[in-house]
C-alpha positions in Angstrom: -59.8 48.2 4.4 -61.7 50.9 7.0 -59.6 53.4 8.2 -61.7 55.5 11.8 -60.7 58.7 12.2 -61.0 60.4 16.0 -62.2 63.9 16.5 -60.6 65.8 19.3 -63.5 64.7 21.4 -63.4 61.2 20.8 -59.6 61.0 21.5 -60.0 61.0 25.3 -62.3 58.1 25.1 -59.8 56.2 22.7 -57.0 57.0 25.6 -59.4 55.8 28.4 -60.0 52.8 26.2 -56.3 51.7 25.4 -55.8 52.6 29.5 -58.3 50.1 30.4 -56.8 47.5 28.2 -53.1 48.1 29.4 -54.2 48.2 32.8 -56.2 44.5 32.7 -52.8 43.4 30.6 -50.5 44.5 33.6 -53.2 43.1 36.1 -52.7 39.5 34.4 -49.0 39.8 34.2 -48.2 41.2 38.3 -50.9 38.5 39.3 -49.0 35.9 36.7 -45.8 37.0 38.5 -47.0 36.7 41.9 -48.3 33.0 41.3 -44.5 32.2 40.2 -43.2 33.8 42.9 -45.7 32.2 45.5 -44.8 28.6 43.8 -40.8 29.4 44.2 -41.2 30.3 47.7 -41.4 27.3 48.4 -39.0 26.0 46.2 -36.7 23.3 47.4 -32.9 23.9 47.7 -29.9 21.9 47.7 -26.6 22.5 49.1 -23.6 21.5 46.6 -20.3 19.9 47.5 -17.2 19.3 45.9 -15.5 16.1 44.8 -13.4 15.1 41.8 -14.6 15.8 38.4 -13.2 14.3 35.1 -13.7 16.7 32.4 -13.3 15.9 29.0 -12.3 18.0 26.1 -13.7 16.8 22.2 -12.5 18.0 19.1 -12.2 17.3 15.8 -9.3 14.8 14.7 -8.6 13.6 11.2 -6.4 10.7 9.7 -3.1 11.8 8.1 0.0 10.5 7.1 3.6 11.0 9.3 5.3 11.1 5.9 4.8 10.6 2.2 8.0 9.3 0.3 8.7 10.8 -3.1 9.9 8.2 -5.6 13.2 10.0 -7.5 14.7 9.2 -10.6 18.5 7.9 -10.0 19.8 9.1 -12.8 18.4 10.9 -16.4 16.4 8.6 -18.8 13.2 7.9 -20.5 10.5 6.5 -17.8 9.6 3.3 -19.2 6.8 0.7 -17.8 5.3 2.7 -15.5 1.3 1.6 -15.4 0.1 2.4 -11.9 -2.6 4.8 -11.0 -3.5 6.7 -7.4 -5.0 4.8 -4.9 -2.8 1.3 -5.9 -1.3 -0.5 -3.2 2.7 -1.3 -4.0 5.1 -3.4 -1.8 8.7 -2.7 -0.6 11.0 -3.3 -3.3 8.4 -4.0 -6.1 9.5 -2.7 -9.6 7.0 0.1 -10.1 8.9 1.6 -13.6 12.6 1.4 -15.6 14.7 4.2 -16.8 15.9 4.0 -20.2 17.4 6.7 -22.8 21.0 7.2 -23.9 22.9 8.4 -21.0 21.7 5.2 -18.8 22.5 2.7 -22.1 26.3 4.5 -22.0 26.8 4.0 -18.1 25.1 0.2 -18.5 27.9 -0.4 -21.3 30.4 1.3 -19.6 30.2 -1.0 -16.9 30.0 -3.5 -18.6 33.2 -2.9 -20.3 34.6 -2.4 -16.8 33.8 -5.9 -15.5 35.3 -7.8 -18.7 38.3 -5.8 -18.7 38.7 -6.2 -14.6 37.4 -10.3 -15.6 40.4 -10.2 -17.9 43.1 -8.9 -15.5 41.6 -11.7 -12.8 42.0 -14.3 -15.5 45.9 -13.2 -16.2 46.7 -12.7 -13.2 45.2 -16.5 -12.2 47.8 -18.0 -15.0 50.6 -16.3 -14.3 50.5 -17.3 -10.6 49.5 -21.0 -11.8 52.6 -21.4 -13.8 54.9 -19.6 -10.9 53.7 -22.3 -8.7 54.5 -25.1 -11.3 57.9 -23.9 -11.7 58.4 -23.0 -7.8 59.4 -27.0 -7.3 62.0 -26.7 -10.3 63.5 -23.9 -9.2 63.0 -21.9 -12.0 61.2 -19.1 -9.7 61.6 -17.9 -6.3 58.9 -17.8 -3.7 58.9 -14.1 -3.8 58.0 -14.3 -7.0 55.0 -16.4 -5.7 53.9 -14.0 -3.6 53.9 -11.2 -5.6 51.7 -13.0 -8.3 49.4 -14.1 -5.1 49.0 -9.9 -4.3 48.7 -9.4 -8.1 45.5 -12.2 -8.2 44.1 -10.4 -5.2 44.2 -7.0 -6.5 42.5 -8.3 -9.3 39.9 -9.7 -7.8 39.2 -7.0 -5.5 39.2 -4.7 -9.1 37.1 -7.3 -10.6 34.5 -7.2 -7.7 34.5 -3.4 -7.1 33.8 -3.3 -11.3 30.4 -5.5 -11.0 29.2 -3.8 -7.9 29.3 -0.6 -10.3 27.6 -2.6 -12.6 25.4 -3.5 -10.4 24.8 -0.3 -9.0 24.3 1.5 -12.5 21.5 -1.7 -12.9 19.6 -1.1 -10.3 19.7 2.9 -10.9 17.7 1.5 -13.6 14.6 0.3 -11.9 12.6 2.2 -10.0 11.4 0.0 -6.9 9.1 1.2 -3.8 10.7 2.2 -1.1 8.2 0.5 1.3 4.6 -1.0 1.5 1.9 2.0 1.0 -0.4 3.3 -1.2 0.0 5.6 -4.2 -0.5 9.2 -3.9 0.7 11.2 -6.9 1.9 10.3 -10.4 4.7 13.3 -11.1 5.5 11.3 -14.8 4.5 9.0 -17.3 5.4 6.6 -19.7 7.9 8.3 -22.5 8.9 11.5 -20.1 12.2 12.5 -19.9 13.3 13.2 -16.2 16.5 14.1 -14.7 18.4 12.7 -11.5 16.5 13.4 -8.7 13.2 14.2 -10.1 10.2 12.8 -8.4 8.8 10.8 -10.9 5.5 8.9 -7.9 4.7 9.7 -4.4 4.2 6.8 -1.8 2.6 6.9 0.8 3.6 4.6 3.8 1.1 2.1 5.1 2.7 1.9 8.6 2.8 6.0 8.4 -0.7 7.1 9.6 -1.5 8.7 12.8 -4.3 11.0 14.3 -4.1 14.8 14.6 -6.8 16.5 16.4 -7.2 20.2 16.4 -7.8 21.9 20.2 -9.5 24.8 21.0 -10.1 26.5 24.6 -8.6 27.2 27.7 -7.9 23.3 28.4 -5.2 23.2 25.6 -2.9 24.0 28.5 -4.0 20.8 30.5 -2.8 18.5 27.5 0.0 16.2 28.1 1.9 13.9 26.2 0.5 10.2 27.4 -2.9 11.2 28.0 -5.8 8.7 26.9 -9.1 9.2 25.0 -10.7 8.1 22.0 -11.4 8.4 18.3 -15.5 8.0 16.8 -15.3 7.7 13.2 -17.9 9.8 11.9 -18.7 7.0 9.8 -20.1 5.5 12.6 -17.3 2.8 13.0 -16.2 1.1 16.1 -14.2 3.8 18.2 -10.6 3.9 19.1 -8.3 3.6 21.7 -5.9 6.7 21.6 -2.8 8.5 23.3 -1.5 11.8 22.8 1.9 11.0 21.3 2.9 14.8 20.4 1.9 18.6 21.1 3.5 19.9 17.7 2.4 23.5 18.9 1.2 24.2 15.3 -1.7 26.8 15.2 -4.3 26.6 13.1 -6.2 29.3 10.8 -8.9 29.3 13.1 -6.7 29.7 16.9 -6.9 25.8 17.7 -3.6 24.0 18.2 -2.9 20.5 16.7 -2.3 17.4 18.9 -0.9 13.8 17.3 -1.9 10.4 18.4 -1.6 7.4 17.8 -4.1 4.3 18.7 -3.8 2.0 21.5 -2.6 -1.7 21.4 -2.4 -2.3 17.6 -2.4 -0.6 14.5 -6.3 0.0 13.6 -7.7 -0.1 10.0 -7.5 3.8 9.5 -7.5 5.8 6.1 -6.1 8.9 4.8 -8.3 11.6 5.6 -11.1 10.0 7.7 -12.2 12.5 10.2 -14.3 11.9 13.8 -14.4 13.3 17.3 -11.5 13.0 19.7 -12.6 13.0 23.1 -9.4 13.4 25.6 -9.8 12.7 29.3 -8.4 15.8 31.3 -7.1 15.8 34.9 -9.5 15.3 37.7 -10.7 18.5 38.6 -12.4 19.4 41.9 -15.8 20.8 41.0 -19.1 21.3 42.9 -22.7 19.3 40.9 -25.7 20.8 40.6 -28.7 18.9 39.1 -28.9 19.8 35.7 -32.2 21.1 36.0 -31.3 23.9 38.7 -29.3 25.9 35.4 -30.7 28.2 33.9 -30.0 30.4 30.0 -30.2 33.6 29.7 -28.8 35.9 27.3 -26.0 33.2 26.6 -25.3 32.8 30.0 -25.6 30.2 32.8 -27.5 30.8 35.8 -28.3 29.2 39.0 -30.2 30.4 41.7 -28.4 30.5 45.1 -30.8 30.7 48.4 -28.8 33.0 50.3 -30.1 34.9 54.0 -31.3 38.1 52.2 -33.2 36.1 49.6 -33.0 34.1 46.8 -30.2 35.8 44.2 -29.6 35.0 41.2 -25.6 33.4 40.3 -23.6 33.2 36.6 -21.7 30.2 36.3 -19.8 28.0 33.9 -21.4 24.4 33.4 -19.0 21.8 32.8 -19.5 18.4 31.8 -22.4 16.8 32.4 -23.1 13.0 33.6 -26.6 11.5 34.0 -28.9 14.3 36.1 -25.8 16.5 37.2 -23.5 19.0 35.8 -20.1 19.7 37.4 -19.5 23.7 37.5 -16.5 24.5 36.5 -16.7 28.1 37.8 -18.8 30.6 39.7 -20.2 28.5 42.6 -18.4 27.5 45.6 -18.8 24.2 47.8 -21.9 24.5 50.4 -24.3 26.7 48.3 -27.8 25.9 48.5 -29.1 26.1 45.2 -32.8 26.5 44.1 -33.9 23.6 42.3 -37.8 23.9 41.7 -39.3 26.3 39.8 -35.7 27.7 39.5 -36.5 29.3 36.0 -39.6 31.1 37.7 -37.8 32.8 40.4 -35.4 33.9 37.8 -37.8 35.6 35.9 -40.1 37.2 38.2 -38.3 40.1 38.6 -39.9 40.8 34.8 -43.2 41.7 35.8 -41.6 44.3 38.4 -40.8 46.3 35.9 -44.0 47.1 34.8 -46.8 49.5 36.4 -50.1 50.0 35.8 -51.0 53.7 34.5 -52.4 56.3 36.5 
């Protein structure tokens, strides 16, 4: 590496030397920024109208369940014949486990006990009236007797019916059946666990129990509606869905967006827990002025258009909204019969740059 030192007679020829090159430098930029002002001079203008826009607003939605049912045990017992995993599919009513264990086996048997006893009463009763009614001819009974062994026969059969529905009852308490047509969740138990009454011993999850909830962010959360359309795109890249907002819940999320339920349109589509895509909702048509896209301009995270305007062309923020084919709609900024720069747009924005420079004396 040379390092060349400067005496304090070479540094004014060092300083006319670095002049000379700045000076070229800002003669290339001013002549750079004339050329784009001279081609925008004659840039061609438009003059923008309104008419009705449809804006859209896209988030992102996910698959989730209404409701998941938790399985309970009826009553305490031992959880017997339970051999399902997550992710199996069970129907309404299917046996999915038994309860077993002392305090069941005592209710079974005293039910049992019940029926025979209220079987045995039935059965009495059913002779004594037999032989009243043999007798009734003979005169050796009255008909009131009759009758009161009729009422005695039917209290024992209502006592003999209320017995097996308890029976019943205390049998089915016994089996632990699905609730509906889903798909398994959660195993809370297994085989050989102890539970109590009303512990969840599986969680189901409905099949006829999913919906779409979409999470909203932006000032247009306060243009959605209940009954408003759009649709889902799996991000798998399935077909997309028909959807309707069926909900506004009003729940706020960690990150400021609010959640929005829907459900599809015409038929209940193939959907699993948890797949996720884009929602796109059609808002309200809004009037809105077009520009062509081209005529926008970024700058510093802004939008820009420039505006040809008596005093010169000026420069105009504004908010672009959606676009469709060569325009944008503006949702903001820009008012109906502005004649906006198209050509060389980007240019004229700029040139002002190179007045900020001057060449050194």
């Amino acid at each position: 590496m040379r390092f060349i030192s400067c005496s304090a007679e070479g540094e004014p020829r060092l300083f006319a030397f670095f002049g000379a090159v700045v000076a070229a430098a800002m003669l290339l930029l001013n002549g750079g920024a004339a050329t784009a002002i001279a081609q925008a001079s004659g840039a061609d203008a438009v003059t923008v109208e309104s008419h009705p826009a449809i804006s859209q607003l896209v988030a992102y939605g996910q698959v989730v369940p209404v409701s998941i049912v938790s399985v309970n045990a009826a009553e305490t017992g031992v959880v017997t014949g339970l051999k399902l995993r997550p992710g199996m599919h069970v129907r309404s009513g299917q046996s999915l486990a038994h309860l077993n264990g002392p305090t069941i086996v005592s209710a079974v048997a005293q039910g049992e006990g019940d029926v025979h006893s209220a079987q045995a009463q039935l059965d009495a009763a059913e002779k004594s009236l037999a032989i009243l009614r043999q007798q009734l001819p003979s005169h050796l009974t009255t008909r009131q007797a009759v009758q009161q062994a009729q009422s005695a026969v039917a209290q024992a059969r209502s006592g003999e019916a209320n017995a097996q529905s308890r029976l019943n009852t205390i049998r089915q308490l016994m089996t632990v059946a699905s609730p509906a047509d889903g798909t398994v969740l959660q195993l809370n138990s297994a085989d050989g666990v102890l539970v109590s009454a009303g512990q969840p011993i599986l969680t189901v999850q409905p099949a006829s129990g999913l919906w779409l909830v979409a999470t909203c962010y932006g000032a247009d959360l306060a243009a959605i509606r209940v009954g408003m359309k759009g649709q889902f795109a799996p991000s798998d890249g399935g077909a997309p869905v028909k959807v309707r907002v069926t909900s506004i819940p009003g729940t706020i999320s960690a990150g400021g967006g609010e959640s929005v339920a829907l459900e599809a349109v015409g038929g209940n589509p193939s959907w699993l827990s948890g797949e996720s895509g884009t929602v796109t909702l059609d808002l309200p048509a809004q009037q809105m002025v077009a520009v062509p896209t081209r005529a926008l301009i970024l700058n510093q995270g802004k939008w820009w258009v420039m505006v040809h305007t008596a005093s010169g062309d000026q420069a105009q923020e504004v908010v672009p909204g959606h676009t469709q084919g060569w325009e944008t709609s503006i949702v903001s900024g820009l008012a109906s019969g502005a004649k906006v720069v198209v050509n060389n747009a980007y240019l004229l924005f700029h040139s002002s740059l190179a007045e900020q420079y001057q060449i050194p004396d």
